[in-house]
N, C-alpha and C positions, 0 to 999 in steps of 0.2 A: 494758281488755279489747278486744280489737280485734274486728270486725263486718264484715260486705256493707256496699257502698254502692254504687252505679248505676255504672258503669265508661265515663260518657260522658263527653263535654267539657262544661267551663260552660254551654255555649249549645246545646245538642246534646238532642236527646231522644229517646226509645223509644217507638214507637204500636202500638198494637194495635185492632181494631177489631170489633164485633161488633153485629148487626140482633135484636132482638126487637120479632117480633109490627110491624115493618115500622118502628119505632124505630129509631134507629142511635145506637150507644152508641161511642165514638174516645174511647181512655185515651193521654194520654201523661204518662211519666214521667219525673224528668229529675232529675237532681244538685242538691241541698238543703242545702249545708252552715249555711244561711241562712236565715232565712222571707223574705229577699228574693229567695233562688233562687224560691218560689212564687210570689211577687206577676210574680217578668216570666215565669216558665211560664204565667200566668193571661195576662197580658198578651198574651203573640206566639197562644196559643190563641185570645182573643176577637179578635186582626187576622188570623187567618187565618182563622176559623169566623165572623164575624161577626153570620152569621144563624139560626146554632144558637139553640134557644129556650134550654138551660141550659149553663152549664158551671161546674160541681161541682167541687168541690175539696177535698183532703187533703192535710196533711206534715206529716213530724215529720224536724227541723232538728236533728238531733246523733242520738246514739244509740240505739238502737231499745229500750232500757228505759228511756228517760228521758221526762218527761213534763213539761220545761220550756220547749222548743220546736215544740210540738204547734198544731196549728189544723183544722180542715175546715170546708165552707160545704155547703147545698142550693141556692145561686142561686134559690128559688124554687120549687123542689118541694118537698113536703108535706115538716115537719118530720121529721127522722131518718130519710129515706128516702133518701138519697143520701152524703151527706158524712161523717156518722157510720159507715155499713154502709165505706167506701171506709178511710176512719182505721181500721178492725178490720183489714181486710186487711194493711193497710203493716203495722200493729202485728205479728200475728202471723207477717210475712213472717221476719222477724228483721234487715232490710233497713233502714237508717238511713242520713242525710243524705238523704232521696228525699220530690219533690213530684210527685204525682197530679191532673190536671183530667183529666175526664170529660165530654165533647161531647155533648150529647144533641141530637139533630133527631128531632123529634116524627111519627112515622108516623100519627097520626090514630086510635090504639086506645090505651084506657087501662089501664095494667097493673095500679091499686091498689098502696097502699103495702108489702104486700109483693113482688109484681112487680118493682116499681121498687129496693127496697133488693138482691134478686137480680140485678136487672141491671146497677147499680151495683160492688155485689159482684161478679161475674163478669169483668167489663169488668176491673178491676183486676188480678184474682187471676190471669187470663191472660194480661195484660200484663207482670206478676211473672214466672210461668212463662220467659217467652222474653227475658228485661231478661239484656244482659251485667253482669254484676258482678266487680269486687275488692275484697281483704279490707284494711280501713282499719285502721291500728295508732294509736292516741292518743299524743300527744307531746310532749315536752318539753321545752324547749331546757336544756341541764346543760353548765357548761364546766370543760374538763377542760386545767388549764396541767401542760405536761411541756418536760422535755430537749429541744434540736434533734435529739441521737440518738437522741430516743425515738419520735418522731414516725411514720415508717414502719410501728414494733413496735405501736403505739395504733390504728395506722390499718387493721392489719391483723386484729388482735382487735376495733376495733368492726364491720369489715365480717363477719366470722367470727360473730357473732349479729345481723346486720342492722341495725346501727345506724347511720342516714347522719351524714355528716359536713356539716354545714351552715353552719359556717364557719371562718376560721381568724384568726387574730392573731398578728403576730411582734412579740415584745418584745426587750427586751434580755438577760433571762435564758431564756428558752424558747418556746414557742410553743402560744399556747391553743387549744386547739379545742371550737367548739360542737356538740355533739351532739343530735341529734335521739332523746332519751332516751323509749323506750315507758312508758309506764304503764300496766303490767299489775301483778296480782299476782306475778309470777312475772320479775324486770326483772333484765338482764343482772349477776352477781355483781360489784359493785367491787373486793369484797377479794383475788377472784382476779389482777383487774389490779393492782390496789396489791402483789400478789405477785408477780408475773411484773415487777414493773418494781422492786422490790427497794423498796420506800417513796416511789418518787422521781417520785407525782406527786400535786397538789395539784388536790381538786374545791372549785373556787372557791362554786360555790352548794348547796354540801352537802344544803342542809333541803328542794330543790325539788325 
């Protein structure tokens, strides 16, 4: 099923920033397809804010219903007041492969743990708002061996439902091509191409 994900470069991030109560809360969000994409958004955050008293953290590293690539942190603030309230946001974003740290420099007023999970929350959810996004398609490499003549006619019905072409192989009888195959429920009809091409091609990895 394909989803949003952050629409930046690897190393690239989105900030947004907002003051309560003389606090200053700086969200940046940035491409996760890793939890090591969060560990260096946590990283370039504490070398460039280094004197922030927290920075808070949340990702979820693949799909935005999956719950096997998940983490957040408080750095430090009162239990569940920061990291967890920040994880709810992404969660319900609908917004997948994306890591969140949250800057805090301490204005000298203390907000209490609700306060804090609101600001936290906020800081995020606005960050969200304004994040450029694309829509990510899940994939799977599937090779598909045909005809030298067929090859043009294949090439032009996989791009006719989006299907990249990622790479190719010339043998001595035809020429394989790997497809960059979605997995969706709903995933390009084979039999129409095994019809259109009269029987005359073979999916090498059938089952996958």
């Amino acid at each position: 099923m394909s989803y949003l994900i952050p629409a930046l470069a690897p190393e690239a991030h989105h900030e947004h920033s907002i003051e309560i109560e003389k606090s200053r809360f700086i969200a940046w969000l940035a491409l996760a397809p890793t939890p090591d994409g969060m560990a260096r958004l946590l990283a370039q955050a504490r070398l460039v804010h280094p004197n922030a008293r927290h920075h808070c953290t949340a990702f979820i590293a693949g799909a935005p219903n999956e719950q096997n690539a998940i983490g957040f942190s408080d750095d430090g603030e009162p239990g569940g007041t920061a990291g967890r309230p920040m994880y709810q946001v992404l969660e319900g974003s609908g917004v997948g492969q994306v890591a969140c740290v949250v800057i805090r420099y301490f204005g000298g007023i203390k907000l209490g743990t609700g306060g804090l999970a609101r600001a936290y929350s906020r800081a995020v959810l606005e960050g969200l708002e304004q994040l450029p996004t694309a829509t990510f398609t899940p994939r799977t490499p599937r090779r598909l061996k045909i005809g030298f003549a067929l090859e043009a006619d294949v090439r032009h019905w996989l791009t006719g439902y989006e299907v990249p072409v990622e790479g190719s192989d010339y043998v001595a009888d035809g020429v394989i091509l790997t497809a960059g195959w979605p997995t969706s429920d709903t995933p390009p009809p084979l039999e129409e191409l095994r019809a259109r091409l009269k029987g005359a091609l073979e999916v090498i990895d059938e089952t996958t």
